[in-house]
N, C-alpha and C positions, 0 to 999 in steps of 0.2 A: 183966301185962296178958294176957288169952286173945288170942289170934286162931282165926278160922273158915280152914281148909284151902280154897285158891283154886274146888275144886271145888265144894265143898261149897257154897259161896257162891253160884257160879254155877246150880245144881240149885235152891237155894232160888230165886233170884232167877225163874230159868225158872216154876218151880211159881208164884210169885206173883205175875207176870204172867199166867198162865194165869187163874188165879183171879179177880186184876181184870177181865180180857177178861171172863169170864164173867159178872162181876157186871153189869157192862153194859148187856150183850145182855139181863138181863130184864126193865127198863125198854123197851127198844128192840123187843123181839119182842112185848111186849104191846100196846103203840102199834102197831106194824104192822098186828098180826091186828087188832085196833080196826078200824086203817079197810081192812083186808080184808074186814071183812064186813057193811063198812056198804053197803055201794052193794047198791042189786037190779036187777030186770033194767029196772024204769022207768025208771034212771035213766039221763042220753045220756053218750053218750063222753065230752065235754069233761069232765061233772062225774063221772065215774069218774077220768079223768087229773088233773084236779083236786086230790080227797083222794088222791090216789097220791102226788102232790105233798108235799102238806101233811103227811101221815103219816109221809111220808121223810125228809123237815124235820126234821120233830118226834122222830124216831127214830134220826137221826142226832147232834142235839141232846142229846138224852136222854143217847147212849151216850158223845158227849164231853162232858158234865158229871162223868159218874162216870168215865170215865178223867181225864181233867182233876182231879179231886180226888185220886185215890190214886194213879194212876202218880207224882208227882214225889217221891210219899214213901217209893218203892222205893228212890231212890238209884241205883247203878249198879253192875254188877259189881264194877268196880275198887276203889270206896271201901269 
């Protein structure tokens, strides 16, 4: 049976978390700038705090859908 060197494992582990993070944030930073640049200057404060709202939601959402999918199939250091 191979086994992976403890470090080695954890470097990968590291790098693939990274990776996930990343994958992410590009649902999340798309949504953002979305409702960044939706509002103009017509529009009154409540409905700028509003979509700030909403977009944050939805951004935050976003980013734990896909951590939520691929993080539990990193597994963990140890195993």
């Amino acid at each position: 049976m191979r086994t992976t060197h403890p470090r080695l494992k954890a470097r990968i582990f590291v790098w693939a978390t990274i990776l996930i993070a990343g994958l992410g944030w590009i649902p999340a930073m798309a949504i953002i700038f979305a409702g960044a640049t939706t509002p103009t200057v017509l529009w009154q404060w409540w409905q700028v705090l509003l979509i700030g709202t909403v977009t944050g939601a939805a951004a935050g959402s976003a980013l734990g859908v896909v951590l939520g999918w691929w993080a539990p199939r990193l597994g963990s250091v140890d195993s």
